[in-house]
C-alpha positions as CSV (number, residue, x, y, z in Angstrom):
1,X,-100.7,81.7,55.8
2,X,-99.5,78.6,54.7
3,X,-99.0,75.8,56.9
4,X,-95.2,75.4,58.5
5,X,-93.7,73.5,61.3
6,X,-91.8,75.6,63.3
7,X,-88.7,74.3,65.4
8,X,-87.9,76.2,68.6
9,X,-84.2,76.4,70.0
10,X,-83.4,78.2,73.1
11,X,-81.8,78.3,76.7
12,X,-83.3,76.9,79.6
13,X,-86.0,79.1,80.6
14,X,-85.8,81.4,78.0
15,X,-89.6,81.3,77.1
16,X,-89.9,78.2,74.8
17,X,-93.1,75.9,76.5
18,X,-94.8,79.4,77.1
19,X,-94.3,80.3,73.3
20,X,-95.5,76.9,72.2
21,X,-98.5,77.1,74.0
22,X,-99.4,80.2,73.7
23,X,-99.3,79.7,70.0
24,X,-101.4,76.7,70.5
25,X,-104.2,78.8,72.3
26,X,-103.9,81.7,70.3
27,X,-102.9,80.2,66.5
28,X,-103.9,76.6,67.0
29,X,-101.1,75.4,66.3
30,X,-100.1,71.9,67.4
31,X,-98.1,70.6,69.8
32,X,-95.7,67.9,68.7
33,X,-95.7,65.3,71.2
34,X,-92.0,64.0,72.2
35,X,-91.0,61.5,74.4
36,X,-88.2,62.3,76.8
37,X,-86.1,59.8,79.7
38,X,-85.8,62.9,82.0
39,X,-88.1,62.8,85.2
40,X,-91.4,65.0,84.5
41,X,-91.8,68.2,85.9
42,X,-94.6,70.2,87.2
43,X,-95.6,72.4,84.1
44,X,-94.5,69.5,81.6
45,X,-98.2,69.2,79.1
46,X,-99.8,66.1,77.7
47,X,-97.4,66.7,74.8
48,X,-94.4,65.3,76.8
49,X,-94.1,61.7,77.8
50,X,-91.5,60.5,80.2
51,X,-90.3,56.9,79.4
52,X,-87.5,55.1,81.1
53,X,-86.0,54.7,76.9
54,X,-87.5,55.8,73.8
55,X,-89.7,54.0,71.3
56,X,-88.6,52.6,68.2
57,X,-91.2,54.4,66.4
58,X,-89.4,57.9,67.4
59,X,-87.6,58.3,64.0
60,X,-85.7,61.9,65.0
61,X,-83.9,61.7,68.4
62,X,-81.3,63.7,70.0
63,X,-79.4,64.2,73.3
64,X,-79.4,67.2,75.6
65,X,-78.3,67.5,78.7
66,X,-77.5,63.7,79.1
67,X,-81.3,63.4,78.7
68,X,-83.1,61.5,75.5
69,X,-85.7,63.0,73.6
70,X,-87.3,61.7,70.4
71,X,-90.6,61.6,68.4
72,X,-92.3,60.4,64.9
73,X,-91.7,62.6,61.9
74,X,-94.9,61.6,61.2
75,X,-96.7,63.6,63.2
76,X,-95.5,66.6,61.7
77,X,-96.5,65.6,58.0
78,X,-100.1,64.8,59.2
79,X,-100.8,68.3,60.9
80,X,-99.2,69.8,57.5
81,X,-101.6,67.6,55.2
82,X,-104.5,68.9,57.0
83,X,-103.1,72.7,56.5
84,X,-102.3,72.8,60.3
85,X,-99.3,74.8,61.4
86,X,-97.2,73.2,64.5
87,X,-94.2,74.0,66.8
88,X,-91.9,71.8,68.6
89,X,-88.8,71.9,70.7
90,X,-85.2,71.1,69.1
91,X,-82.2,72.0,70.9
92,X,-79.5,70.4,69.3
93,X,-78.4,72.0,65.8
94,X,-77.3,68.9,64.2
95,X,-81.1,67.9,64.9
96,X,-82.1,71.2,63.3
97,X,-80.5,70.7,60.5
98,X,-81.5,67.5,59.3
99,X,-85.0,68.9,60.2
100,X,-84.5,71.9,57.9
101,X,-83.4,69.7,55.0
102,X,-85.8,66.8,55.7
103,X,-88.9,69.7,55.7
104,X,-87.6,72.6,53.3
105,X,-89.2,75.3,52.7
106,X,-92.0,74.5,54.8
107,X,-89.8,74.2,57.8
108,X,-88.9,77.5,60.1
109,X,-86.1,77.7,62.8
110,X,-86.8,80.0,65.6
111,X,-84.0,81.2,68.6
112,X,-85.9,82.4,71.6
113,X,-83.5,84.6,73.7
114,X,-83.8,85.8,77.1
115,X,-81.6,87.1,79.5
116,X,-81.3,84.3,82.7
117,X,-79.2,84.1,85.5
118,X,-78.2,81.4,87.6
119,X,-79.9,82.4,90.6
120,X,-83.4,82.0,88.1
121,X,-82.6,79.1,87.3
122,X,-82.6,77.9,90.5
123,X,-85.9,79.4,91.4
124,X,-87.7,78.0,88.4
125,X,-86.3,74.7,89.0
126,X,-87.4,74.5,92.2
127,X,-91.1,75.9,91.1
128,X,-91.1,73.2,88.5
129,X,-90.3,69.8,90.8
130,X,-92.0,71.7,93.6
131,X,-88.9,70.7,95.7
132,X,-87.0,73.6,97.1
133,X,-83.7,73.5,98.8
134,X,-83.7,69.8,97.0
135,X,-79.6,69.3,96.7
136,X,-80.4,66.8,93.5
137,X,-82.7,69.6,92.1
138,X,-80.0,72.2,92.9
139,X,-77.6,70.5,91.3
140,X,-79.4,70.1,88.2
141,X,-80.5,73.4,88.5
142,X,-76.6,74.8,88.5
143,X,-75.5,72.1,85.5
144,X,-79.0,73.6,83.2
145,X,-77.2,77.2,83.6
146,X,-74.0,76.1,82.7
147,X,-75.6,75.3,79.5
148,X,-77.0,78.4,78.7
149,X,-73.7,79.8,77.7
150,X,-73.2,76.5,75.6
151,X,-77.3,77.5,73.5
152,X,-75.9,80.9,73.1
153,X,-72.4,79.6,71.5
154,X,-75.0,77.4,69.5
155,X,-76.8,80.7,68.0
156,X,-73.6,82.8,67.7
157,X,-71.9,79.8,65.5
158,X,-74.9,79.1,63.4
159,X,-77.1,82.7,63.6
160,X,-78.2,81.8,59.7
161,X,-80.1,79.2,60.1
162,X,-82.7,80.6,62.0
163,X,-85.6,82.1,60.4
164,X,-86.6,84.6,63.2
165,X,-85.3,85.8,66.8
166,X,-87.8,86.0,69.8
167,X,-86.5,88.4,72.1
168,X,-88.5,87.3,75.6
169,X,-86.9,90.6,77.4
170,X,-89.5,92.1,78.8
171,X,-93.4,91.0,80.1
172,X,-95.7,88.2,78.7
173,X,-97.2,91.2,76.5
174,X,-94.1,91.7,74.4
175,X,-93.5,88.1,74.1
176,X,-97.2,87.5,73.0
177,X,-97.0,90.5,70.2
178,X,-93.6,88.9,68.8
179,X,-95.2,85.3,68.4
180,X,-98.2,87.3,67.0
181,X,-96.4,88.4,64.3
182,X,-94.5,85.2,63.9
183,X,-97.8,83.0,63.3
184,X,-98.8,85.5,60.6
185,X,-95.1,85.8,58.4
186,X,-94.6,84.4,55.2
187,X,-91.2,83.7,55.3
188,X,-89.7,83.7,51.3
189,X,-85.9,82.3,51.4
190,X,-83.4,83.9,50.1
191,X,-81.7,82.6,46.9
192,X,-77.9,83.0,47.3
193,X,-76.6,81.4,44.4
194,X,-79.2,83.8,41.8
195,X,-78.0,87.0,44.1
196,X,-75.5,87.7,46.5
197,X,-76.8,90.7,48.9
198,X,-74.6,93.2,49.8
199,X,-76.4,95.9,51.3
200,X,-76.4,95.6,54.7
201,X,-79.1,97.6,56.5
202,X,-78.2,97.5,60.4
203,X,-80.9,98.6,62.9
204,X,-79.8,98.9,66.6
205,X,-79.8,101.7,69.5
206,X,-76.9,104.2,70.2
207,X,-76.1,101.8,72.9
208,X,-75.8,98.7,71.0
209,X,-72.8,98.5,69.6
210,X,-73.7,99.2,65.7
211,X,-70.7,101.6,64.8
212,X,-68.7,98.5,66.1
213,X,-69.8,96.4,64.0
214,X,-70.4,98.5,61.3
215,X,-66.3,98.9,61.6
216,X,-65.6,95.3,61.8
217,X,-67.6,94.2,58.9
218,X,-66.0,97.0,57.1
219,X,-62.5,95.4,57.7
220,X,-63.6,92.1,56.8
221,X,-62.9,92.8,53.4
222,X,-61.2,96.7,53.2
223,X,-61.3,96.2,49.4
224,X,-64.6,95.6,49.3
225,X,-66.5,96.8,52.0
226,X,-67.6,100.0,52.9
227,X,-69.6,102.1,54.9
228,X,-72.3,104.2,53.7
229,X,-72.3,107.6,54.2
230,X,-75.3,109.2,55.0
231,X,-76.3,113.1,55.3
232,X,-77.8,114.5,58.1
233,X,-78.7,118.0,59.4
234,X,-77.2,117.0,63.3
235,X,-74.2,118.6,64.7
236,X,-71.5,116.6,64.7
237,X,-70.1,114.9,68.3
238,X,-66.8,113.3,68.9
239,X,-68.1,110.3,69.1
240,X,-69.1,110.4,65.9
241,X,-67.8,107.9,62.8
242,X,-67.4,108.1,59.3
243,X,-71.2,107.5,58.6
244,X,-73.0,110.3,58.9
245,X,-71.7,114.0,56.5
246,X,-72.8,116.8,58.8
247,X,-74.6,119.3,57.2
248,X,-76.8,122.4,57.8
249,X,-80.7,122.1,56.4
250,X,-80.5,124.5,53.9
251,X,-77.7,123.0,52.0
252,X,-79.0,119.6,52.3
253,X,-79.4,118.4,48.9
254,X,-81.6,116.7,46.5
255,X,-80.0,113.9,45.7
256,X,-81.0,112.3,48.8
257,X,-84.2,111.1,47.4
258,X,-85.3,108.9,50.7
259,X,-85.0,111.2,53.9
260,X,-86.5,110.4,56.8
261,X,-86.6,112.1,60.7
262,X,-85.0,110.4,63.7
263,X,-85.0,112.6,67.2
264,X,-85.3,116.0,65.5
265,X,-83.0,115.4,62.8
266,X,-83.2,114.8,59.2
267,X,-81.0,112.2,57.6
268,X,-80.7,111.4,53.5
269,X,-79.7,108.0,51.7
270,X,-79.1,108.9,48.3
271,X,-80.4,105.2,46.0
272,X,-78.1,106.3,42.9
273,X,-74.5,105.9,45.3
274,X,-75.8,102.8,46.5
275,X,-76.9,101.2,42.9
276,X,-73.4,102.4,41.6
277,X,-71.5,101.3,44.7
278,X,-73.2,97.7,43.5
279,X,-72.6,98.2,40.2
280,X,-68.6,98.2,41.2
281,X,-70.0,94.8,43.3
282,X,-68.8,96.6,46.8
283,X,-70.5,95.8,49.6
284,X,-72.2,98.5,51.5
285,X,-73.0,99.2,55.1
286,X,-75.9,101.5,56.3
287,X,-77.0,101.9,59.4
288,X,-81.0,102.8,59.7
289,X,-83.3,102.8,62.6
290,X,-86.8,103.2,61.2
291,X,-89.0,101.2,60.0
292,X,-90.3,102.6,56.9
293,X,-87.0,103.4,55.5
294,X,-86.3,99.7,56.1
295,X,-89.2,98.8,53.8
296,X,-88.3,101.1,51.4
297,X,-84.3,100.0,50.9
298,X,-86.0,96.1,51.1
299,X,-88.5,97.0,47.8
300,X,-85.7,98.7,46.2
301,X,-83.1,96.3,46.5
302,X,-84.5,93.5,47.3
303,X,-82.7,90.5,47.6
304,X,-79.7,93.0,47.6
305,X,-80.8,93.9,50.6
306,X,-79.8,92.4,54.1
307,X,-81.7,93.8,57.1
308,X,-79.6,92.9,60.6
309,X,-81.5,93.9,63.9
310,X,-78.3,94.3,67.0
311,X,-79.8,93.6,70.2
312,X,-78.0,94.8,73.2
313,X,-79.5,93.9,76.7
314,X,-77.9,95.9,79.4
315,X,-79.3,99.4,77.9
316,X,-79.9,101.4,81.5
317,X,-76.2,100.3,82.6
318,X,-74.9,101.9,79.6
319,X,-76.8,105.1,80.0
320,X,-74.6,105.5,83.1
321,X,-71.9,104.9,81.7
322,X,-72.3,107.2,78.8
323,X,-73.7,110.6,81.4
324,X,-71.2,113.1,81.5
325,X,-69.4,112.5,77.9
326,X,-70.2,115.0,75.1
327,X,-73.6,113.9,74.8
328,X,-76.3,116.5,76.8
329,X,-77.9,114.5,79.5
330,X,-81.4,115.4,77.6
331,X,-80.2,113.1,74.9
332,X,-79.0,111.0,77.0
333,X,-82.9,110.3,78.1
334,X,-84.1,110.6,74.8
335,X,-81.8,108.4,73.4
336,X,-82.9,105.4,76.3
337,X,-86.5,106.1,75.2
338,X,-86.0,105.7,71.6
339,X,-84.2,102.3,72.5
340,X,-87.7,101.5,74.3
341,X,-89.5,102.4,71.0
342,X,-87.2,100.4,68.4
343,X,-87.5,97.2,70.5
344,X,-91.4,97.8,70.2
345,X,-90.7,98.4,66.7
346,X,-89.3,94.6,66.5
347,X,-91.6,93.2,68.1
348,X,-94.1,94.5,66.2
349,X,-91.9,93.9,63.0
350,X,-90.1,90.6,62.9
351,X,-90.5,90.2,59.1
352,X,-88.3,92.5,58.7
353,X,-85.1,91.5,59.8
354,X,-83.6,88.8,58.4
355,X,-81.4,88.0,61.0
356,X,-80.8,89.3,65.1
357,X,-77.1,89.7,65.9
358,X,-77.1,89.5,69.7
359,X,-74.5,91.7,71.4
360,X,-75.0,90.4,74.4
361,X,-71.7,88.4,75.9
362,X,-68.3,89.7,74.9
363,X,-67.6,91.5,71.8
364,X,-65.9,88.9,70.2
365,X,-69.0,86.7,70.0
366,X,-70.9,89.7,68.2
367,X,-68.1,89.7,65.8
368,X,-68.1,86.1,65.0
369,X,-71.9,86.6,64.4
370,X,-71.2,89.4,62.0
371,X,-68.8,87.1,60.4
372,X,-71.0,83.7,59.4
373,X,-73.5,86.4,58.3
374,X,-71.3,88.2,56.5
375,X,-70.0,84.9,55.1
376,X,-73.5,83.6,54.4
377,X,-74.1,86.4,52.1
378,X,-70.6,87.5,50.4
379,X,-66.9,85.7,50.8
């Protein structure tokens, strides 16, 4: 692969030194060094230096958290000249995009996202100025969470501009396996202005909120939007949308020329409604959870094609929520481990996707997601 710099944004202790140097072990890839006016912490590398006010030489600098940080430019273009890939910290998006514009296409934005309460915060705080029960270090410790909300507005107001999501959700393994995959992506950008996508392939579990947002990207534009109706052979369920055509096996038919299996039933897109559906320049929604099929739609119609992966966090509380309505308990089960397998299934495949919408706050933020994208692509 090519050599890239890639920027890292994310919320206090969502992952983002253990990513870097992890992909410094692992990929070689180089730390930037920044200089920062905060006071050092325990786990801070030789690629952070603490200074009571930055160095003239530091040519990009930004604020966070009342704190400065700044380094050379430089840096960056030497690693690149010698075909060395590096990573560095950004979080401020003003910062980003300068960064973005003043590196191009060699340039990659990544969000990490995790899920963090308060009450971690606290803990790692304390583990990282090895002062617990410290009222300063509590203090700071309560003023860092407050401004995890304020990263995740950051992502929900400006999702396109990142290049990848790392979802750090689960152990060290999972996080390892997604930055495995990152190091070895070619990312190609998409040319908006030579074609405008609008097929919009949405991966997510049946707890995730996808027939939501299917539905509200439909009524962005009722005129122009639509959802795609595919076949299947399952029985149909009150909960149940206007996505799937029930049908028994028998009289499924052939037009459906990609078909695919998903918990022992048998679903059918048929290519030809979709080409014509773009022939009439409608925008169509689709909603597919396996991989393959994802491939396929992305080497038929390519840059027509938009692949969006919904993450949802709280996946065991909505099992509970969801035992006793007209879905068997069984499937209930089966359902929570097929979640299991499609988060492997992104880890494994972040190429894929070319953006994460992350329904993981209030609804409204997941809809305001699903509008820049949507925006990005086709108003």
């Amino acid at each position: 692969m090519a050599a890239n710099v890639f920027f890292f944004l994310g919320a206090s202790s969502s992952g983002k030194t253990e990513s870097l140097r992890y992909l410094h072990r692992s990929h070689d890839f180089a730390l930037i060094s920044k200089q920062t006016t905060r006071l050092r912490r325990d786990n801070d590398g030789n690629e952070v230096e603490n200074v009571s006010q930055l160095s003239s030489d530091c040519d990009v600098r930004y604020t966070q958290y009342g704190v400065e940080y700044g380094f050379q430019a430089q840096q960056i273009w030497d690693h690149l000249s010698k075909g060395r890939s590096c990573c560095v910290v950004i979080n401020d998006i003003r910062t980003l995009r300068l960064l973005k514009r003043k590196f191009g296409g060699l340039s990659r934005c990544i969000y990490i996202h995790s899920n963090i309460s308060t009450d971690s915060v606290l803990e790692n705080e304390a583990r990282r100025h090895s002062t617990p029960g410290n009222p300063q270090v509590e203090l700071h410790a309560i003023r860092r969470a407050e401004k995890i909300a304020a990263i995740h507005r950051k992502y929900i107001e400006n999702s396109t501009i990142f290049d990848a999501t790392v979802l750090n959700i689960g152990d060290l393994s999972e996080l390892y396996a997604q930055l495995d995959t990152l190091a070895s992506l070619a990312f190609y950008p998409v040319d908006r202005e030579r074609v405008s996508a609008k097929v919009f392939v949405i991966c997510g579990n049946s707890f995730s909120g996808k027939d939501q947002l299917i539905n509200a990207m439909q009524q962005m534009q009722r005129n122009r939007a639509f959802i795609y109706t595919k076949g299947t052979t399952r029985e149909k369920r009150a909960s149940d949308g206007g996505e799937l055509a029930h049908m028994p096996a028998d009289a499924f038919p052939d037009t459906y020329d990609i078909t695919y299996e998903k918990q022992g039933h048998t679903y059918g897109i048929s290519t030809a409604e979709i080409w014509h559906g773009l022939s009439r320049d409608r925008v169509l929604l689709v909603a597919i959870n396996d991989a393959e099929i994802i491939v396929k739609m992305k080497q038929i119609f390519g840059q027509s094609c938009v692949v969006l992966y919904l993450h949802f966090d709280q996946i065991a509380d909505e099992l509970e929520k969801q035992e006793g309505a007209d879905i068997p308990a069984n499937e209930l089960m089966l359902r929570l481990s097929v979640a299991k397998q499609l988060e492997a299934t992104y880890f494994h495949n972040l190429g894929l996707f070319d953006h994460v919408l992350l329904n993981t706050t209030n609804i409204e933020d997941l809809y305001d997601q699903a509008f820049n994208v949507y925006d990005y692509y086709c108003l």
